[in-house]
C-alpha positions as CSV (number, residue, x, y, z in Angstrom):
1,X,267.6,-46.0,105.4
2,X,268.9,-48.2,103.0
3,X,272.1,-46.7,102.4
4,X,272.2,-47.0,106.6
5,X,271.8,-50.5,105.8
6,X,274.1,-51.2,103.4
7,X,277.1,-49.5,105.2
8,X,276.3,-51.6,108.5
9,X,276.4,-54.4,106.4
10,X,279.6,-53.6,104.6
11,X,281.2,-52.9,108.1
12,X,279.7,-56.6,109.4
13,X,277.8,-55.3,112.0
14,X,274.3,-56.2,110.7
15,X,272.9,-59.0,108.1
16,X,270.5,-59.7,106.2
17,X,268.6,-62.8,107.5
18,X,266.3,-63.6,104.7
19,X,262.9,-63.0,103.4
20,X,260.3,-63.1,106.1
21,X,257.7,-65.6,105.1
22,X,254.5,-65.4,107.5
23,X,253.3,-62.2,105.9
24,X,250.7,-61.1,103.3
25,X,252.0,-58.8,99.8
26,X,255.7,-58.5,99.2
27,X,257.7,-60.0,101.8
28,X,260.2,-57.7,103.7
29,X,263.7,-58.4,104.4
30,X,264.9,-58.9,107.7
31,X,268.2,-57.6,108.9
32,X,269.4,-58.2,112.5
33,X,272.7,-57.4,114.6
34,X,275.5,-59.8,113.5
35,X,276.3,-61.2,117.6
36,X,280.4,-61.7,116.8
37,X,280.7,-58.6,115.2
38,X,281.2,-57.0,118.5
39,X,281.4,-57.9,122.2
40,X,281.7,-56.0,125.8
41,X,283.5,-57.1,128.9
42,X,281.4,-56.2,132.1
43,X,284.0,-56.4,135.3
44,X,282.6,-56.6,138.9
45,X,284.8,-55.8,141.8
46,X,284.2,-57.5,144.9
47,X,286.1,-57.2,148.0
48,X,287.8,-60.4,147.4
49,X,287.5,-61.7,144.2
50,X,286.8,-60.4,140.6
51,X,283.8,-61.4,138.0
52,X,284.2,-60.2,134.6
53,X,281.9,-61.4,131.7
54,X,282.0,-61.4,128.0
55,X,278.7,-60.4,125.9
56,X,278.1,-60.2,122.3
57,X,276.3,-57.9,119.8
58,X,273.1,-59.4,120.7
59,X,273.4,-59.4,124.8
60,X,274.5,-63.5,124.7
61,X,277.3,-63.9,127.4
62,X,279.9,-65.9,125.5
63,X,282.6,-65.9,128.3
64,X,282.8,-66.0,131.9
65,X,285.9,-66.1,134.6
66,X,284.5,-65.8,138.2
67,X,285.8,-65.6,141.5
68,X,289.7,-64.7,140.2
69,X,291.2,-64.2,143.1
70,X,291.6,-60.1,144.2
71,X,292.1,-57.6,147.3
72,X,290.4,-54.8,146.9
73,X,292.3,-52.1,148.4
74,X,292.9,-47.9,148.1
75,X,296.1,-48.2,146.1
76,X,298.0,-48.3,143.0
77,X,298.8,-52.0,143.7
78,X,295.4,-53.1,143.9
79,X,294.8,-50.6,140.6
80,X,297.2,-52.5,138.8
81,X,296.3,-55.9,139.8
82,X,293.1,-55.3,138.6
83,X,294.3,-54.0,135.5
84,X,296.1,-56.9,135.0
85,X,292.9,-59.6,135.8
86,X,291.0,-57.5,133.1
87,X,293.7,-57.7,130.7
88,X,294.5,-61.1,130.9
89,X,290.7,-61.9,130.3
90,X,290.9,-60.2,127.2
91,X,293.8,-61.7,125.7
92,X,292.3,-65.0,126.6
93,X,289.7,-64.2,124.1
94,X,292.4,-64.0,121.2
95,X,290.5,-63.3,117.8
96,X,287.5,-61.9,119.2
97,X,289.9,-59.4,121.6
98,X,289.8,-57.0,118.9
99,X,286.2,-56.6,118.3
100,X,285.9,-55.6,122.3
101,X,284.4,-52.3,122.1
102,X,283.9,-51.2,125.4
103,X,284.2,-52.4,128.9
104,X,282.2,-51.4,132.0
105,X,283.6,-51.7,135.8
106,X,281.3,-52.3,138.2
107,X,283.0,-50.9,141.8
108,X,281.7,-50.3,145.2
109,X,281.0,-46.6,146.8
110,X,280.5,-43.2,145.6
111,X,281.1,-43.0,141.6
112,X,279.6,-40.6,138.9
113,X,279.3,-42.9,136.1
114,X,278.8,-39.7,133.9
115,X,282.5,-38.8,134.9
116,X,283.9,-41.6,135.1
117,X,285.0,-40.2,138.6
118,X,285.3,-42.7,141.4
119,X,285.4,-41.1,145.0
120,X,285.9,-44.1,147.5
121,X,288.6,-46.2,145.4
122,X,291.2,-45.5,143.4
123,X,291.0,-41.8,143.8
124,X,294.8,-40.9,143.9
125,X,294.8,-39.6,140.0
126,X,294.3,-36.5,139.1
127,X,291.9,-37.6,135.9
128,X,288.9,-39.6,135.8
129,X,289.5,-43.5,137.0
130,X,287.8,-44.8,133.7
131,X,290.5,-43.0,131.8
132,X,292.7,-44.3,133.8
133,X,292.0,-47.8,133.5
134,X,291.2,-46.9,129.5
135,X,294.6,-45.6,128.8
136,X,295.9,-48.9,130.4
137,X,293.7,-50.9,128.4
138,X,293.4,-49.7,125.4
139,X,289.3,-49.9,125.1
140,X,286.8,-47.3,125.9
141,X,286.4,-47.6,129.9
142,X,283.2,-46.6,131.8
143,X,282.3,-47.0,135.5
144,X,279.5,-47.5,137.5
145,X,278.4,-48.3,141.2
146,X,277.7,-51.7,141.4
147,X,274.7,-52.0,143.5
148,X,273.0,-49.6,140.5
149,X,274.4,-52.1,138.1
150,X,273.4,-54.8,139.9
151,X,269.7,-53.4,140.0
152,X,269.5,-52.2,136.3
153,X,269.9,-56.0,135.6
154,X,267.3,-57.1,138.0
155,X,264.8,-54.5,136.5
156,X,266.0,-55.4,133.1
157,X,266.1,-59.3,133.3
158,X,262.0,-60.0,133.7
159,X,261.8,-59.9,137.6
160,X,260.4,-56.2,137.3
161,X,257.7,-56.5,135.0
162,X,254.8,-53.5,135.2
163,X,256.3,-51.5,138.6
164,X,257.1,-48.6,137.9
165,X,259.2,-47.8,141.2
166,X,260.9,-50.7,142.7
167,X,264.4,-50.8,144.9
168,X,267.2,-53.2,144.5
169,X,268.9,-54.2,147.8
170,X,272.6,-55.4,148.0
171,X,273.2,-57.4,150.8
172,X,277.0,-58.0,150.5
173,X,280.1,-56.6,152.1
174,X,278.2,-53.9,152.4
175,X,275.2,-52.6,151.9
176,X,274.0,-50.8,148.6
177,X,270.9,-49.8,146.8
178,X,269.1,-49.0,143.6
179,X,266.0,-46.9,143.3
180,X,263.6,-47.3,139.9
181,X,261.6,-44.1,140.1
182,X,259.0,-43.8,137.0
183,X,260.6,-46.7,135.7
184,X,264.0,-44.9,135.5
185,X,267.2,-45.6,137.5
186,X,267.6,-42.9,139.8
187,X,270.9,-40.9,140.3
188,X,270.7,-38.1,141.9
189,X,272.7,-34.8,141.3
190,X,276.2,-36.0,141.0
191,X,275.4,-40.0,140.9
192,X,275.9,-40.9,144.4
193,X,272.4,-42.0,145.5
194,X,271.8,-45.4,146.9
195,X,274.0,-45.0,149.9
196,X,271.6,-46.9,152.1
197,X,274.4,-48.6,154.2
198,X,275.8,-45.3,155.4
199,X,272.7,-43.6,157.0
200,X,273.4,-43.2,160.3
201,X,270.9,-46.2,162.2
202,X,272.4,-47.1,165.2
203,X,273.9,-45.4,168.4
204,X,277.3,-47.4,168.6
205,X,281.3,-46.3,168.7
206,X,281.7,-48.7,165.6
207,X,283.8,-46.8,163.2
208,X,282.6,-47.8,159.4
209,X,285.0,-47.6,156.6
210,X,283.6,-43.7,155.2
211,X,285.2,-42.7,158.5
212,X,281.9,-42.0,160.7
213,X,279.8,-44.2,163.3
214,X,277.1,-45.7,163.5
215,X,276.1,-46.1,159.8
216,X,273.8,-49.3,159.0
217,X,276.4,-51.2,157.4
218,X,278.6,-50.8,160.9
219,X,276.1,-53.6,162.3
220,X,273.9,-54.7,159.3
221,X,276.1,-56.4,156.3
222,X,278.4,-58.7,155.3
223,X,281.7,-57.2,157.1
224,X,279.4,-57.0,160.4
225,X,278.7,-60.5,160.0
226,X,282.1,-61.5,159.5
227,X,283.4,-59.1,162.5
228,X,280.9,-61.3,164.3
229,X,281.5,-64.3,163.6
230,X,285.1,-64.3,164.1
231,X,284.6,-62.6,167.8
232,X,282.4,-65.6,168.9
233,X,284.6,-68.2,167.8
234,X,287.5,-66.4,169.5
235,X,285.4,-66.3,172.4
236,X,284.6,-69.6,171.9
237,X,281.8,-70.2,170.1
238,X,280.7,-73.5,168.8
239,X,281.2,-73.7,164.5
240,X,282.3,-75.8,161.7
241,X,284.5,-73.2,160.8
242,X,286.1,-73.2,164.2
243,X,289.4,-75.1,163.2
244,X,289.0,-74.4,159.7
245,X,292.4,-72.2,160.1
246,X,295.2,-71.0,162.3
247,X,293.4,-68.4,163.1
248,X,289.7,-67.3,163.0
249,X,291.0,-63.9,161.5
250,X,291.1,-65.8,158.5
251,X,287.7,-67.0,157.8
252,X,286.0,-65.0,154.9
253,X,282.4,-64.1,154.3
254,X,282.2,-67.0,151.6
255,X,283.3,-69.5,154.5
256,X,280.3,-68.0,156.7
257,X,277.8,-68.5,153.9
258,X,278.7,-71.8,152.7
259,X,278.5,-73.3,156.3
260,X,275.3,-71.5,156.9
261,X,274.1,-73.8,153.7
262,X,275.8,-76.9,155.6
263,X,273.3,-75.8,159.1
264,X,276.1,-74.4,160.9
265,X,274.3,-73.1,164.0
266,X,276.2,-69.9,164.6
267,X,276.4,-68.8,161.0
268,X,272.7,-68.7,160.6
269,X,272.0,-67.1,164.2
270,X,274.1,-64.5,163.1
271,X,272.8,-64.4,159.5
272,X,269.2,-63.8,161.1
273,X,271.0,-61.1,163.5
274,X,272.1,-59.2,160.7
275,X,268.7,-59.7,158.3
276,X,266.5,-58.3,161.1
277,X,268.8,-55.4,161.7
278,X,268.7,-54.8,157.7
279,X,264.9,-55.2,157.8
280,X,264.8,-52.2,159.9
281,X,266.5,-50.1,157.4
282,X,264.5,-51.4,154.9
283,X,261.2,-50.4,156.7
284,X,262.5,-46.6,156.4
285,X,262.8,-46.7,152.8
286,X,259.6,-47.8,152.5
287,X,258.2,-45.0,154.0
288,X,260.4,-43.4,152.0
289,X,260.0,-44.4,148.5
290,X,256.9,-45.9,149.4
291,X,257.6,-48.8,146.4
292,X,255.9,-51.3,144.3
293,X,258.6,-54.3,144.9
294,X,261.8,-54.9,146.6
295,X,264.2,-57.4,145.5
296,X,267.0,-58.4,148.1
297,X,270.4,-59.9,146.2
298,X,273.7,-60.0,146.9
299,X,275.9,-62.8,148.3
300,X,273.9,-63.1,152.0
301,X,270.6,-63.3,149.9
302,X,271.8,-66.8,148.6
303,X,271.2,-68.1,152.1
304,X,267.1,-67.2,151.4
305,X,265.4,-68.5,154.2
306,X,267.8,-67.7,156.8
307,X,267.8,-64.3,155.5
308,X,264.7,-63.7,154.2
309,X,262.3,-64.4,157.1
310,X,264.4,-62.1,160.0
311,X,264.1,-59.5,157.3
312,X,260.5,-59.3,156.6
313,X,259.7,-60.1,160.4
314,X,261.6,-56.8,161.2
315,X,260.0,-54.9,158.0
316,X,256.7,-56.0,159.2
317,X,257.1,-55.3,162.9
318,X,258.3,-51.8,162.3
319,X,255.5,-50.9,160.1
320,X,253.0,-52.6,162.0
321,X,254.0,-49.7,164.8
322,X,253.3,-46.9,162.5
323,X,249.8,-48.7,160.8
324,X,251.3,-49.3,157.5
């Protein structure tokens, strides 16, 4: 163990911290992780914008760029924009650049983190999409659906505390979710479960963007609220986003949250259209998983109230038929 030690230390990775002093007998060293020795770069892929992050040894998050501007799209543009965002990040870090050891991408739709395969973007290559993006980068490259990511760091971070089955709900552009099962993160066979937003719920000729109709998300997220929104202002609809642009085509999802927080009337009639419609999905998983906690998040959760009451008046209404 010693001789473990003393090569971590020779390498800078760990230090030796002192003498602890509150204990009886011979007092022990204490070695710890050195936090600058090392550092990760986490990258979440939105539909419009980018968030990457920069942690240390010791899990501190030194560095943040948020909201970099970004169109998510099926090609090798997109691909190489992306590339480029991460890149710049890390040469932005400058000495600590070359102590980056790894770098995880956080990205929408059906990925097998294991393979590093990504099945609903970037899918044109013949090899995996993390060795794509490592060859291009130069640093070990992994991949993983972002909803799951998004709910390891909700279980992780103190809001789970003893449940042992719990689901994370991401209430975005879409709709994704994370399952805890025995206090693991469940998978499935080839990494693709969680795709809540795709279950086929309603009985409409709305095409979603896997190709078939009627999934959840075709009426219950982010892009349904946005489809919304912009057909009732062109209809004529009342909004302080009315005039914002030449066109209503170009209001984004941001625009429709932050003028819900401003008590814009139609954004947060629409908001509760959507939440009650989710809350109705949400009552099937619980019969489902049957689970200890749910924790909504995602970009339409920030609106809380708004959100938060259609949602568990729908949960409660549906269960209420079935005695639950």
């Amino acid at each position: 163990m010693n001789e473990v030690i003393g090569e971590l230390m020779e390498t800078g990775l760990v230090k030796d911290y002192g003498k602890v002093t509150a204990v009886l007998g011979r007092r022990p060293n204490l070695y710890g992780l050195v936090p600058e020795s090392a550092f990760f770069v986490g990258v979440e892929v939105k539909t419009n914008c980018v968030n990457i992050g920069l942690a240390d040894f010791k899990n501190n998050l030194r560095k943040t760029s948020l909201a970099i501007p970004y169109r998510l799209q099926n090609n090798q543009e997109s691909l190489d924009a992306l590339c480029n965002i991460i890149s710049s990040f890390i040469k932005e870090q400058k000495k600590n650049a070359q102590k980056i050891m790894g770098i995880c991408v956080n990205l929408s739709g059906r990925i097998n983190f294991r393979s590093g395969y990504s099945y609903s973007f970037f899918n044109f290559n013949e090899e995996p999409l993390g060795s794509v993006i490592e060859k291009r980068l130069g640093i070990p490259t992994f991949l993983e659906n972002d909803s799951r990511a998004m709910a390891y760091g909700e279980f992780c971070s103190g809001v789970v505390t003893n449940e042992k089955n719990a689901l994370f709900i991401n209430f975005d552009y879409g709709i994704g979710l994370g399952v805890m099962l025995n206090g693991e993160l469940y998978y499935g066979k080839s990494g693709f479960a969680g795709e809540f937003g795709h279950i086929p719920f309603f009985q409409n000729e709305l095409i979603c963007h896997c190709g078939k109709k009627g999934c959840l998300e075709t009426e219950a997220s982010g892009k349904a609220l946005l489809e919304q929104f912009i057909l009732r202002i062109e209809a004529g609809a009342n909004s302080s986003l009315a005039h914002k642009y030449e066109s209503p085509r170009s209001i984004t999802l941001e625009d429709i949250l932050d003028a819900a927080a401003n008590d814009d009337t139609l954004a947060i009639e629409l908001i509760e259209e959507v939440g009650e419609k989710l809350g109705k999905g949400i009552a099937v998983l619980i019969n489902l998983y049957n689970p200890e906690l749910i924790i909504l998040g995602g970009s339409i959760a920030r609106t809380k109230d708004y959100v938060y009451y259609p949602v568990k008046s729908a949960i409660q209404k549906v269960l209420a038929q079935y005695g639950e």
